[in-house]
Steps between C-alpha positions, in 0.01 A plus 500: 500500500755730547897600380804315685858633553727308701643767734769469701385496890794817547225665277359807729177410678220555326261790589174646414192720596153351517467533120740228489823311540787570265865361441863553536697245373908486487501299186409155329673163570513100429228339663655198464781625758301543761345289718163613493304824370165666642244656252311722741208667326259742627172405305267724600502845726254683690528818768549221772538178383686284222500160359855351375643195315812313585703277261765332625783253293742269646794494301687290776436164628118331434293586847176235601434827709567885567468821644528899374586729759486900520478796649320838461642852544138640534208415698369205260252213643437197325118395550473224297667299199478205301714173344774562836418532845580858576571635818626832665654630836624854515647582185595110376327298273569158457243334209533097551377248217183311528477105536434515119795743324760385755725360192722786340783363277787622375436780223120463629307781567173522769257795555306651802290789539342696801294814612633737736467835640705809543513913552746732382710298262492174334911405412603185408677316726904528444628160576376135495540130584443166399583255747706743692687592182522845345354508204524812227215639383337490204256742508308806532285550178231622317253375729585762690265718427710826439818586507489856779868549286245553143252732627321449165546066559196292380343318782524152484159313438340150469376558162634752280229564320266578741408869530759580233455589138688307242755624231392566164801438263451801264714344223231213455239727570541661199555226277106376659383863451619513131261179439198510363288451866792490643455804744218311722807297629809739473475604859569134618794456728726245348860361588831638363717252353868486531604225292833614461797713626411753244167549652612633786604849343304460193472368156443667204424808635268386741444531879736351723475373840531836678264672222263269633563525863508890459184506289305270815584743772321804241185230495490414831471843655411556851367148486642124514603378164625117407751480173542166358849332367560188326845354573566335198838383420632188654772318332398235284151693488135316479705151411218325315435762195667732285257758460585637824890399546671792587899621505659358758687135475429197679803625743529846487360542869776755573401765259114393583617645891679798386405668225097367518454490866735737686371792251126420563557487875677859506268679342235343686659561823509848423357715754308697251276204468472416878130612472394251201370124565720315216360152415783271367380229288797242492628296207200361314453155340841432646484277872219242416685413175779280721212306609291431179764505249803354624652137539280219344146682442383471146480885511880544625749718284849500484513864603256435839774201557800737503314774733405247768837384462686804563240623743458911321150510566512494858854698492333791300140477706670462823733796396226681390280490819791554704617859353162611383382441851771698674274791399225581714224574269537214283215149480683246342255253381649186318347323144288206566390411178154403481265236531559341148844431591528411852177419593537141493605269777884423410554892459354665727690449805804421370499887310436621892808347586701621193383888583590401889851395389516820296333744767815393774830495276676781387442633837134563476221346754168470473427835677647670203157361296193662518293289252477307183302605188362166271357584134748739395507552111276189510108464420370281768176539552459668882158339598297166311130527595382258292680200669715394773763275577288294678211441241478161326318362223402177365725379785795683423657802643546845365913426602459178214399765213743630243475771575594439862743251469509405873588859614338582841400857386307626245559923526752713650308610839461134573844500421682769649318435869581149482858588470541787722399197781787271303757797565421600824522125586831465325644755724391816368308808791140444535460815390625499114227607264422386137440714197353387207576616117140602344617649224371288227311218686175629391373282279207710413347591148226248287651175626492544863277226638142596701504142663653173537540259212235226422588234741528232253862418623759675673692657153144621428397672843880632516540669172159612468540700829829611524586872452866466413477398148825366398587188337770400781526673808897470433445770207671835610550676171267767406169327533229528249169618655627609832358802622605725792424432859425595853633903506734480714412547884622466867371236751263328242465140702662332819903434445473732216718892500345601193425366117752744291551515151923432518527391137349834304226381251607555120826399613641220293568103601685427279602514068277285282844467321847535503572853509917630568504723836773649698309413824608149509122357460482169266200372302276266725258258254214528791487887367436323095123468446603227231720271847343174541630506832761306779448356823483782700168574315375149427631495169178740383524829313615817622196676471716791464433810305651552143726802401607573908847701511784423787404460871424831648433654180157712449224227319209690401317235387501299842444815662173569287380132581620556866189780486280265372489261682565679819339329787349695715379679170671822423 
C-alpha cells in the first residue's frame, strides 16, 4: 500500500504534526546484510488516533516464533491490533506472533497491524528489534499521509480515486475531439503510456512526462486530481506477441533501471508534484506470461522460456515498485491480466505467486503495492447477466462450453474480486484494491444480447447470451464489434478502486501487417483479420480489424466502432 526505503536506523527520528508523520532517512542499504528490517506504516490518521501496519523480514536464521519490540518518543497507546499479540507498558511495545503465524523463515516476511491513540505528535519510532536484534528500518512512506516537510504533499488515501477528479490526457483528447462524435467522449480520463525511454521527455514533438505532470496540477486546481501512468517497458517486453514487443533485450535490465526507471522516479519525486495522486500501472501482459507460456504448455514460447529463466520480470517489477514507491504520492498497482488468461484453475494462483516473488525482490515489499488493475488493453466483458458459472444445461455445466473452456470466471468483476482474495491470501495487505480496464469491454451496438440463449445445450444458452462477442476469449487484437464501456468511475463494486479507461480508445493493438518502425514493435498474426489462429487462441481467427497501423497509433476506424457499440450507450 505504500513506498519502502530501507533507512539506516542512524537515520534522524522521524517527526510530525497531527497532519502526519514524515521521514528522515540517512540513506539506502542491502537488505540482505542485515538481519532483519521493519516496514512501519502509518495507514490511516485522525486528530487523536491512528491505525499502522508492520512488516517485518528475517533475513537471518528461520524462527518457529518471534517478537518486534519498540519504543515511542511521544505519548502513543496501542488499543488494539491484529495477526500478533500486541502489548504496551510505558513507552515499549513488544507485538508477539499468534499460535498460527509463529513460522518466519529466512528471507520471509510477516505482517501486523494495530489501532492506537496519541496527542501532539505521531513520529515513528527510531529503533527496532526482532528477537532482541536491531533491525534497520525500512520504512516511513507514502502512507503517511503528508509529508509536514511539502506543505503542498498529497494526503495519502485508501482509494485514489475517491473524491478526486481524473486526468484528461489532452493529446488524445484531441485526436477523440477531431472525430466525427468524437467530442461526447473527449473529456474521458485515460492513462499515459510510457512505452519507452523516449516517452519520458517526448516523442515527436509531443508531451513528455513532466508536460503531463505540469498540465494535471493546471486541471486539478484547488481540488484532488488522480494522473494515470503506464509503465511499459520491461526487458524482453509482453513475451508471447510481437505487436507489442518493445526495445529493450531479453537482458538489458541495467539500462531498464537507469535510464527507464531512475528518470521516471525523479521527476515524480519532484516536490512540485507532492500535491497530485499518481496511479502507476506496472508492466502489462508481462508477469502472468511465466506461468502460461513457459516450460511444457502447448502455449509456451521460446521468448517466455528465456524471461522466466533469467528472472527480468520480477527484477524490473520489483525495481519498479521499489523506486516508484519511495515517492509519497505514488499507487502502484501491478498488471493482472484478466479473466481470459488466468482465470482458470492451473493459473490463477500460481500468477499470485509469480507477482509475490516480483512484489519482494529488488528490494520492494508488498507495502510498496497499492493494487492491481485486470483488463487492461483487453475486452473482457465486466459483468455476464445472461448466465453464470454455475448454470447447467442438459446436464452439463456452463465451465464444459467452448466458450468456457473450464475457466472458473466468466467477466472481469467476477474476476478481479476473486483475485484480490487470491493476493491478499498469497501474502499481499488486506487492503489492496482492484481496478478494472473498461475501456472497450462494452460490447454494445445491434448484437448485444436481451436474454440468455435457447437452452437447447450449453454452446446454445452460452453464445446466445453472452455480451462479449468474440470468437476466442484469447483474441486481444483490435476486436471487431467491440464497443466502449463502463466511463470510467471510482468505487464502482466491493474490492474494486475504480473502472478506468488505461488503454485510450482509438489507440491501436496492433499492425494488420508488417509495417518497418523505429519503435522496436514487430508484426503479431493475432492483429491479421486473414490468421487462422495458434494455441493461445484455440487455433480460431483473429477477429481482428483490417488496415490497423502500429500499437499505440491513432485507429479511427476502431475508434468509430468503439462509439457504436458503446455500452452503456453513448
Amino acid at each position: 500500500m505504500s513506498r519502502t526505503r530501507t533507512a539506516l536506523f542512524a537515520a534522524l527520528a522521524l517527526v510530525a504534526g497531527a497532519s502526519g508523520t514524515a521521514f528522515s532517512a540517512a540513506g539506502d542499504v542491502d537488505v540482505a546484510a542485515v538481519p532483519c528490517t521493519v516496514d512501519y506504516k502509518v495507514q490511516n490518521q485522525w486528530d487523536t488516533g491512528f491505525t499502522a501496519n508492520v512488516t517485518v523480514t528475517n533475513n537471518s536464521t528461520a524462527k518457529s516464533s518471534w517478537s518486534v519490540k519498540w519504543a515511542y518518543a511521544g505519548n502513543q497507546k496501542v488499543t488494539s491490533g491484529w495477526n500478533a499479540k500486541v502489548s504496551q507498558s510505558g513507552t515499549a511495545v513488544t507485538a508477539a506472533n499468534e499460535s498460527y503465524n509463529g513460522s518466519l523463515a529466512t528471507g520471509g516476511s510477516v505482517s501486523f497491524g494495530f489501532q492506537g491513540t496519541y496527542s501532539g505528535t505521531n513520529a515513528i519510532p527510531a529503533t527496532f528489534t526482532l528477537d532482541g536484534v536491531t533491525c534497520n528500518v525500512d520504512g516511513g512512506g507514502p502512507t503517511d499521509p503528508t509529508d509536514p516537510t511539502d506543505p503542498g504533499g498529497a494526503t495519502r488515501v485508501d482509494n485514489p480515486y475517491s473524491g478526486a477528479k481524473v486526468y484528461v490526457n489532452p493529446e488524445w483528447a484531441a485526436k477523440a475531439a477531431a472525430e466525427p462524435g468524437g467530442s461526447r467522449i473527449s473529456n474521458q480520463p485515460t492513462g499515459v503510456w510510457l512505452d519507452r525511454i523516449a516517452a519520458i521527455n517526448g516523442v515527436n514533438g509531443g508531451m513528455g512526462l513532466r508536460a503531463h505532470l505540469d498540465e494535471a496540477l493546471r486541471q486539478k486546481g484547488t481540488g484532488e486530481l488522480v494522473i494515470q501512468l503506464v509503465i511499459y517497458d520491461l526487458p524482453g517486453r509482453d513475451c508471447a506477441a510481437l505487436a507489442s514487443n518493445g526495445e529493450l533485450g531479453p537482458t538489458e535490465i541495467d539500462k531498464y533501471k537507469t535510464q527507464y526507471i531512475d528518470p521516471i522516479k525523479t521527476i515524480l519525486a519532484d516536490s512540485k508534484y507532492a500535491a497530485l495522486r499518481i496511479v502507476t500501472t506496472i508492466e502489462i501482459d508481462s508477469l502472468p506470461n511465466l506461468v502460461t507460456n513457459t516450460g511444457s504448455r502447448p502455449t509456451a514460447t521460446p521468448q517466455c522460456d528465456v524471461m522466466k529463466a533469467n528472472g527480468n520480470y520480477q527484477k524490473g517489477v520489483g525495481y519498479a515498485l521499489n523506486k516508484l514507491g519511495d515517492v509519497a504520492n505514488v499507487y502502484n498497482y501491478i498488471d493482472a491480466g484478466h479473466h481470459g488468461w488466468i482465470g482458470w484453475d492451473d493459473n490463477f494462483a500460481a500468477s499470485a505467486t509469480v507477482m509475490k516473488e516480483a512484489a519482494t525482490s529488488e528490494g520492494a515489499t508488498v507495502n510498496d503495492v497499492h493494487g492491481f488493475i485486470a483488463n487492461t488493453a483487453n475486452y473482457s466483458a465486466l459483468k455476464e447477466n445472461n448466465f453464470t458459472i454455475n448454470d447447467s444445461v442438459a446436464g452439463k455445466s456452463v465451465r464444459e462450453s467452448k466458450w468456457v473452456d473450464w475457466n472458473r470466471y466468466t467477466d472481469e468483476l467476477s474476476f478481479a474480486q476473486a483475485f484480490r482474495n487470491q493476493l491478499v491470501s498469497t501474502g499481499f495487505n488486506s487492503g489492496i484494491g482492484m481496478l478494472i480496464d473498461t475501456s472497450r469491454n462494452g460490447w454494445g451496438g445491434t448484437a448485444r444480447p436481451t436474454g440468455p440463449g435457447a437452452m437447447t445445450d450449453v454452446d446454445t444458452y452460452v453464445n446466445g447470451g453472452r455480451y462479449d462477442r468474440r470468437i476466442h476469449v484469447g483474441n486481444w487484437c483490435n476486436q471487431s464489434g467491440a464497443g466502449l464501456g463502463e466511463r470510467p468511475k471510482a468505487a464502482p463494486a466491493a474490492g474494486i478502486d475504480a473502472y478506468v479507461w488505461i488503454k485510450p480508445p482509438g489507440e491501436s493493438d496492433g499492425s494488420s501487417s508488417a509495417i518497418a518502425n523505429d519503435e522496436g514493435k514487430g508484426f503479431d498474426r493475432m492483429c491479421d483479420p486473414t490468421y487462422t489462429g495458434n494455441p493461445r487462441n484455440g487455433n480460431s481467427m483473429s477477429g481482428a480489424l483490417p488496415n490497423a497501423p502500429l500499437s499505440g497509433h491513432w485507429f479511427s476506424a476502431q475508434f468509430q466502432e468503439l462509439m457504436k457499440n458503446a455500452y452503456p450507450a453513448l
